[in-house]
N, C-alpha and C positions, 0 to 999 in steps of 0.2 A: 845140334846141327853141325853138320861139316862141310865146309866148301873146298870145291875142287880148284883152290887156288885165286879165289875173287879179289880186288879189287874193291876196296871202301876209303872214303874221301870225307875227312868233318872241314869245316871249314867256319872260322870266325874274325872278324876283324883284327884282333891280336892273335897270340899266341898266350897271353897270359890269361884270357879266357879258356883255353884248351887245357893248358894244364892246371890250372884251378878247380873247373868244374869236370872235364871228359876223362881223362885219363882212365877213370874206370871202365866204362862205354868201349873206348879203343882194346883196352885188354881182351875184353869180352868177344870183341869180334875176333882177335887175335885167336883167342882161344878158340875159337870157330874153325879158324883154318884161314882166316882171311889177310891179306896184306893192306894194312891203315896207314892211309897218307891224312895226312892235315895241312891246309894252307892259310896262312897269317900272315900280319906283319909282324916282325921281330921287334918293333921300335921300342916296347917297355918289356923285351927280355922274356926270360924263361921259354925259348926252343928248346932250349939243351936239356929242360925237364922231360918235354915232348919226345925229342930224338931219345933220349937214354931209355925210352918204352918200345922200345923198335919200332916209331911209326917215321915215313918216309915224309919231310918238311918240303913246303915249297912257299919260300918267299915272297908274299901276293902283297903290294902298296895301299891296303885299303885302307879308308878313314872312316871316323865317325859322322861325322857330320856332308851329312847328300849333298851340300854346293863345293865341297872341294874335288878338285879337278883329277886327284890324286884315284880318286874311285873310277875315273877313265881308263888311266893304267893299270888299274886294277882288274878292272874288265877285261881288256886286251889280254893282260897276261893268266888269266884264268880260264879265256876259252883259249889259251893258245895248250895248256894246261889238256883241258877235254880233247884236244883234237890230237897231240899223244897218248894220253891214255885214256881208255875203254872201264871204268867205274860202275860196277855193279850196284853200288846205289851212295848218292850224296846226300851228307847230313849236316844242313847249315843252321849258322848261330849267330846272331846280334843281327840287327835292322840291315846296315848299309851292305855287311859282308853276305847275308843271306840272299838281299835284292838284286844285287851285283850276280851274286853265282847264279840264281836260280836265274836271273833273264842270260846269261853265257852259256848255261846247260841247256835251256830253250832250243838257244839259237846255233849249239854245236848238238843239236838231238841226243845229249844226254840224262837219262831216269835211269830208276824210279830220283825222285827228290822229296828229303825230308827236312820239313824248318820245325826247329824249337824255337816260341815265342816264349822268351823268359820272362815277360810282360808287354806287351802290345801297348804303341807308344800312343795309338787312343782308346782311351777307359772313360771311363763316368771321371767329368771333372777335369779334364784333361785340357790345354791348352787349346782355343780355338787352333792356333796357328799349326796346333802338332795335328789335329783332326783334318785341317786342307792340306797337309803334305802326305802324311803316313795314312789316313785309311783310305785314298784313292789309288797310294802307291801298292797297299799291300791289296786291293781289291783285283788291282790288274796284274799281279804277285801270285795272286789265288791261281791263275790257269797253268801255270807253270810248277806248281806246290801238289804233289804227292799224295802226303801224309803232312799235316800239324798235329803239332805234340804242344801241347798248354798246360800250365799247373796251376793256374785258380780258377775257382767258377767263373768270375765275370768275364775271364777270357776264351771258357769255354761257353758260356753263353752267346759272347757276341762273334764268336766264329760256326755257330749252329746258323745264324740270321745271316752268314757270308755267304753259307752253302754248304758247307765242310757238314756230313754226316758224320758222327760219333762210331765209335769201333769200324767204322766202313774207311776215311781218311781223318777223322779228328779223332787226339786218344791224348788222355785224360791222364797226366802222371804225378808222381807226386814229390816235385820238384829234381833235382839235382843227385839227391841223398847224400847222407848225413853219417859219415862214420862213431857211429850209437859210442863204443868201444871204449872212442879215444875222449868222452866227453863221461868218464868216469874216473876221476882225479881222485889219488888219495888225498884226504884231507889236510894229512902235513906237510903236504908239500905244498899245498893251499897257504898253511901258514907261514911257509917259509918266505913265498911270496909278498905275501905281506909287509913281513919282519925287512924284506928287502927294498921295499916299494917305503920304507918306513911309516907303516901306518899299526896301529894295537889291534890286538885280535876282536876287540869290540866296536872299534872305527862301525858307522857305517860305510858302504861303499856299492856305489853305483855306475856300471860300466858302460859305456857304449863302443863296439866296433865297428867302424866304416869308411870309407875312404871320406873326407873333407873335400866334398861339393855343395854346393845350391840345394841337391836332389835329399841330399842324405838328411841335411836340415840339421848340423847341431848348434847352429846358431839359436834356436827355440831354446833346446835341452841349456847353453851355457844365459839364457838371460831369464831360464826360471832357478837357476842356482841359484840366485844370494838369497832367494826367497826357501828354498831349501834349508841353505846354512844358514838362515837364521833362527830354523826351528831345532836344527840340528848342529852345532858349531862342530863336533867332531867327522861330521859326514866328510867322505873325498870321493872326487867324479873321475874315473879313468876315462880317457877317452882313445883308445887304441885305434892306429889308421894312419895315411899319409894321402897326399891329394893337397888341388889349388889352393886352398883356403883356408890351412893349418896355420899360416904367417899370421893372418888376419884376423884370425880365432885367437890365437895366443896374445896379442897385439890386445884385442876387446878384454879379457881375462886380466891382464898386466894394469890396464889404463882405468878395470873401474876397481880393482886391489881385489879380484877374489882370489878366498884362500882355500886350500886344499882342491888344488882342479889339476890335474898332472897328464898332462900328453905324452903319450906314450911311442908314439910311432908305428913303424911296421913292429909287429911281434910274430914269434914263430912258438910260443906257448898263450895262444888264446886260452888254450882250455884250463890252464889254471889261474888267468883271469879272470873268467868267468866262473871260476871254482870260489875264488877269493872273494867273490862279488856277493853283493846282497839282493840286487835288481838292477837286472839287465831295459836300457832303455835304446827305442831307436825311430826319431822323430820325424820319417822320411817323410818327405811330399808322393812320391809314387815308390810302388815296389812293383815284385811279378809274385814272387816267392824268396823271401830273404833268409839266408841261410844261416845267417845271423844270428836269427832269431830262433830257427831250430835249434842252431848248437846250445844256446839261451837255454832253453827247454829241457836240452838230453841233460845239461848242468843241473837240474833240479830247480831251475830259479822262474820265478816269475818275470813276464815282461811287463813294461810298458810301451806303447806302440800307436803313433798318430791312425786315425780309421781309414786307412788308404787300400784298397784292393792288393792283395797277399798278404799283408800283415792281418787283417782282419780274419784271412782264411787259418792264421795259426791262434793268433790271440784269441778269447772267447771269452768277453768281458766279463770281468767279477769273476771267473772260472779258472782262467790259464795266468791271466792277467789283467791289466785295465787298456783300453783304449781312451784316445783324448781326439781332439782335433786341431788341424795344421794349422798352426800358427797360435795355438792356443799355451802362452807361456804359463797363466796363470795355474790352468785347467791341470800342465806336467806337472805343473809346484805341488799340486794338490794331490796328484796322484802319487809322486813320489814319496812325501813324509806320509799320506794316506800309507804307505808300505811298508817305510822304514819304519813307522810307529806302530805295526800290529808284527810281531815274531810268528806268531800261530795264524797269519793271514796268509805271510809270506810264505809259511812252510806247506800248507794247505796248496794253493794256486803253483808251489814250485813241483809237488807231488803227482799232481793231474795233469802239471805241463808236460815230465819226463813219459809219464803213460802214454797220453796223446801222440809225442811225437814219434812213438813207434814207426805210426805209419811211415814216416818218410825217410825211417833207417834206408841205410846202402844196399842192402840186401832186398830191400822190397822194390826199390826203383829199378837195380838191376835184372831184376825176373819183368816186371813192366816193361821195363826196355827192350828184353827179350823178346816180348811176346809182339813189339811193335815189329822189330827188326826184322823177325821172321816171319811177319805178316808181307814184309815186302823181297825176301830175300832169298834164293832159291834153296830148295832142300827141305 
């Protein structure tokens, strides 16, 4: 497809969402012919990844959370936004920045509009309180929404029962995608990693990456440890990530004396953490599709993963890996040395994991996305 010069607009409440997950998306349309704007807030950084891709930034105040007052000005400045320029088609991301654009493009008669629900904030199990804010917001969201784009069942489920017909305005993708490539680690330099992290090449080791919130849960994962290491005293838990709750995590680890538990921070070599790893664990209360858990996968390794909607759609119990349930410390303890104590279980389920996650290599999401794009795009 070639445009005669269009106009395309992503938009998400940061900008550290845009270059984490889009930057491919934006290329693509690039390579269309099209000129990609993205609008953010800068406040946790990474524009400068976004601009160095030739998309055009525009500074938008939005927040997370629907009662701050900060997503007023956000508004304001987003339909001041549409009413310069004329956008061939907007594609918004995260809850508050999507709501925000899609009711401004509304009300400044800008389409087509596309939302990715990276998980829909009510699911099976979901907070009452999140179900009387978010499904009446996003119901009255729907009339202004295009095209959604989902990538697990349950969220393609319950957006069939909103209204959204499949291949008509609801399309089915299969998550983010996952550069396959880069999650093929030589092995030595797996072990260098190690020798540097100081642990023996027969340590067990058990990773988990995520940012340290409430959501991601590795408060579960650090209070089924000592029941771990006790079966295991050589076992070590990486725990790679930054966020609120790393003080308070390390703080719990220090005060009741476990040993070998290593915070790691931000890393910019996941993939030979997860090289170096023996099982990959990730104890969230909600996911959409965690990409976590894919790169887990492309690694060869087995997960473990509380039974939450996305995780469930990669894990496939006794298969890929095991599922437990949230809040269940004892249930991880049990799954974990259940892993670390069979070699030939672990190699088996890490075998079937790397096949499986084909599907949602980079390469497949980006032909999907193709095919959504110019369902709505001219040419």
């Amino acid at each position: 497809m070639v445009s005669s010069g269009g106009k395309v607009l992503f938009v998400a409440t940061v900008f550290t969402h845009l270059a984490a997950f889009h930057l491919p998306f934006m290329r693509l349309l690039q390579e269309w012919g099209y000129e990609v704007h993205a609008a953010a807030s800068p406040t946790e950084g990474r524009v400068d990844e976004v601009e160095a891709a030739g998309v055009i930034c525009h500074d938008i105040p939005f927040a997370r959370s629907p009662v701050r007052v900060d997503n007023i000005r956000a508004y304001r400045a987003i339909k001041a936004l549409f009413e310069r320029v004329q956008f061939d088609l907007i594609h918004v991301h995260t809850p508050m920045a999507a709501w925000v654009t899609r009711f401004a493009a509304h009300r400044a008669g800008q389409r087509p509009v596309l939302y990715t629900a990276h998980g829909l904030h009510f699911y099976r199990g979901a907070p009452w309180s999140y179900w009387a804010l978010y499904y009446p917001a996003e119901r009255l969201a729907a009339r202004w929404t295009d095209g959604l784009i989902v990538m697990n069942r349950e969220d393609l489920e319950r957006a069939k029962r909103m209204g959204f017909r499949e291949h008509a305005n609801l399309f089915f993708v299969h998550g983010v995608g996952v550069d396959l490539t880069r999650f093929s680690s030589d092995p030595a330099e797996a072990r260098v990693l190690r020798q540097n992290l100081g642990l023996d090449s027969t340590d067990p080791v058990v990773a988990c990456v995520a940012e340290f919130n409430s959501n991601k849960n590795q408060a579960q994962l650090i209070t089924a440890w000592p029941h771990v290491a006790s079966r295991f005293p050589n076992a070590t838990l990486l725990l790679v990530g930054e966020g609120p709750l790393r003080e308070a995590l390390q703080r719990k680890v220090v005060q009741a004396g476990m040993a070998n538990v290593q915070f790691l921070g931000h890393r910019g070599d996941v993939e030979l953490i997860l090289a170096a790893s023996d099982v990959f664990v990730l104890p969230s209360r909600r996911e959409g599709l965690p990409r976590s858990i894919q790169e887990a996968m492309a690694t060869g390794k087995p997960v473990i993963a509380t039974d939450v909607r996305g995780s469930r759609d990669l894990v496939e119990d006794g298969v890929t890996g095991l599922l437990v349930e949230v809040g269940d410390a004892n249930g991880l303890a049990q799954a974990i040395t259940r892993l670390l104590g069979d070699d030939g279980l672990r190699q088996e389920m890490g075998g079937v994991a790397r096949v499986r996650v084909r599907a949602y290599g980079l390469d497949r999401v980006l032909e999907e996305m193709a095919g959504v794009y110019g369902h709505y795009l001219p040419g």
